[in-house]
C-alpha positions in Angstrom: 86.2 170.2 237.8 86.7 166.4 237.3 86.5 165.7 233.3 83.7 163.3 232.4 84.0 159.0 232.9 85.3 158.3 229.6 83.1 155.7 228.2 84.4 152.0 227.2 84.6 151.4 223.4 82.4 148.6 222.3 84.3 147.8 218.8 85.7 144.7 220.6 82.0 143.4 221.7 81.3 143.6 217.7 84.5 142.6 216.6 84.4 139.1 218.6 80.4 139.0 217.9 81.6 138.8 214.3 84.0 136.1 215.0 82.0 133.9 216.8 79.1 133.9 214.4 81.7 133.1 211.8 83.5 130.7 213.0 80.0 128.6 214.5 78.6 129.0 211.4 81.2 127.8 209.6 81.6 124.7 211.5 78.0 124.1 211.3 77.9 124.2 207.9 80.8 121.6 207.4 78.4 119.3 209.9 75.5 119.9 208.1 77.1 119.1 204.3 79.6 116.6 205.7 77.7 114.5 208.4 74.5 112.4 208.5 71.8 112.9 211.7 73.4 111.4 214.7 76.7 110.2 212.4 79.5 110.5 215.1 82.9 110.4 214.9 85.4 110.1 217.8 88.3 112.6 218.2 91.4 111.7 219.5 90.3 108.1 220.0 93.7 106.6 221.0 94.4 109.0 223.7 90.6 109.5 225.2 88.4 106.9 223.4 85.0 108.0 223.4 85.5 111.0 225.8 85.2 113.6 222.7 83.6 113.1 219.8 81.4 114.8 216.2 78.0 114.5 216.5 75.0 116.2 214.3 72.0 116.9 216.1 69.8 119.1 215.6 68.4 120.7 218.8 64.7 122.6 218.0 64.9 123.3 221.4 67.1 125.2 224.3 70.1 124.2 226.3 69.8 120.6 227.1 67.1 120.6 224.7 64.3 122.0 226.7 61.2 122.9 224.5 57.9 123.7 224.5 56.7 120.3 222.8 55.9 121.2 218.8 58.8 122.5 216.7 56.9 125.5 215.2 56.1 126.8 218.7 59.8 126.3 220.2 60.8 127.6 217.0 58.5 130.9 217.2 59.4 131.0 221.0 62.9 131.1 220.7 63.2 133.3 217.6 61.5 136.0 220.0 63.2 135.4 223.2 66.2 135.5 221.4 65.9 138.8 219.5 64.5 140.2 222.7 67.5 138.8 224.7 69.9 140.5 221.8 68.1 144.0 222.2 69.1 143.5 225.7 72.8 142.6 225.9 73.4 145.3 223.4 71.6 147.9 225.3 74.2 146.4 228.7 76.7 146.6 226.3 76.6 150.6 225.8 76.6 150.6 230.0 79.2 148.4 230.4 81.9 149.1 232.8 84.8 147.2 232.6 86.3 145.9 229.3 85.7 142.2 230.6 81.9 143.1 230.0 82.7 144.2 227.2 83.8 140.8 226.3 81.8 138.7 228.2 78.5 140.7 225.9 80.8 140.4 222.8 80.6 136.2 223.0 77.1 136.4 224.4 75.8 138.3 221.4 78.0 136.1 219.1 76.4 132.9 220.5 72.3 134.3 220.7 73.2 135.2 216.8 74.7 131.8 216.0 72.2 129.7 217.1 69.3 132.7 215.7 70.5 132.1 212.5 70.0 128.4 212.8 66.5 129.0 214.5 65.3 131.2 211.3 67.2 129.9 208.5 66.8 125.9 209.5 63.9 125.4 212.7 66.6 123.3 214.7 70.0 124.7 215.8 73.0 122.1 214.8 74.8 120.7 217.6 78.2 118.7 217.2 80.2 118.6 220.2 80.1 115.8 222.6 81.8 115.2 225.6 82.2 112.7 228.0 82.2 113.4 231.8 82.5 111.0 234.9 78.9 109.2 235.5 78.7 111.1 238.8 76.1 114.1 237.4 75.1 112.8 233.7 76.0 109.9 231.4 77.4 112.2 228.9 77.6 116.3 228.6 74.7 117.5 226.2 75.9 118.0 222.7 76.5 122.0 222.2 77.9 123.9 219.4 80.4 127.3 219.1 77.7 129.6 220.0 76.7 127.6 223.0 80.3 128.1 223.9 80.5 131.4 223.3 77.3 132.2 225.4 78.5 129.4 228.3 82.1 131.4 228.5 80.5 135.0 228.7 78.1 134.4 231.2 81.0 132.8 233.5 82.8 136.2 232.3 80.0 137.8 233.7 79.3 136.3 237.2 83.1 136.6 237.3 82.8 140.3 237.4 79.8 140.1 239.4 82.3 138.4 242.4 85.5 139.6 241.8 85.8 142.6 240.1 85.1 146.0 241.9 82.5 148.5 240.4 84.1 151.6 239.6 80.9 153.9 239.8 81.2 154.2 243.7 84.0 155.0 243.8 83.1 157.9 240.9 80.7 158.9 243.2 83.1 159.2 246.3 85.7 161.1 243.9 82.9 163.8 242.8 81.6 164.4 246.4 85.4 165.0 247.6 85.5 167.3 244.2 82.5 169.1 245.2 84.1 169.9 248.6 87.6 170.7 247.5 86.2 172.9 244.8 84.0 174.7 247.5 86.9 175.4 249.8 88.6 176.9 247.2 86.1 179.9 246.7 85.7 180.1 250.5 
């Protein structure tokens, strides 16, 4: 008889879910303490110019700060859609399949907790990043933070896995229907 799938540890989900909500809101602080509202300052302005550059905003919304129109609603809103979103990812987490799920939920759950402790502890989350694209989609990239990274980078992980990466439970299916039959033919 074919021993049991071995399940895939989810330390490392945790253990980069830890670093990410660190290391955002570490950074978030040192914009919050060190920078005034909309105070930018450009980085690496003799190579790039403008192209990257600090920036504190605060965003009570979500991604390109879509809201529902009053702070204490979008605030409410996303407090529960996030916590619902987090009791989600960590229930896909225990299912996941390959270790680049594993990863790709680690940095999702890092970033939903990064920007929830913003939403609960402040109302707005703290965005700082700005970037500068070509003018052929936007004038300039919204502002995002670490945990919008984080969450932006996991979901590519995701769809990445999605296209490319071949689920092993078929084939765990084939293997124990040909196990079935050898182990059959054996007490034939």
């Amino acid at each position: 008889m074919k021993p049991p799938l071995t399940k895939l540890k989810t330390a490392p989900a945790y253990f980069l879910m830890m670093l990410i909500v660190v290391m955002d809101q570490l950074t978030k602080t040192l914009v919050r303490v060190n920078m005034k509202l909309y105070e930018h300052i450009p980085l690496l302005e003799g190579l790039f110019g403008d192209t990257f550059l600090l920036i504190k905003v605060e965003n009570p919304g979500a991604a390109f700060s879509i809201g529902l129109g009053n702070d204490l609603v979008n605030r409410i809103f996303f407090i529960s859609i996030t916590v619902i979103v987090v009791g989600l990812i960590i229930y896909l987490l225990r299912r996941a399949q390959h270790q680049i799920q594993v990863i790709a939920f680690g940095l999702i759950l890092g970033g939903a907790i990064g920007n929830l402790i913003d939403r609960v502890l402040f109302g707005p989350v703290t965005d700082f990043f700005s970037m500068d694209f070509p003018d052929f989609i936007m004038e300039r990239f919204p502002v995002f933070n670490i945990a919008d990274s984080a969450i932006f980078i996991g979901v590519c992980l995701l769809i990445i896995d999605m296209l490319f990466i071949k689920d092993n439970s078929s084939d765990s299916v084939e293997e124990d229907e040909q196990l079935i039959i050898n182990e059959s033919d054996k007490e034939l």
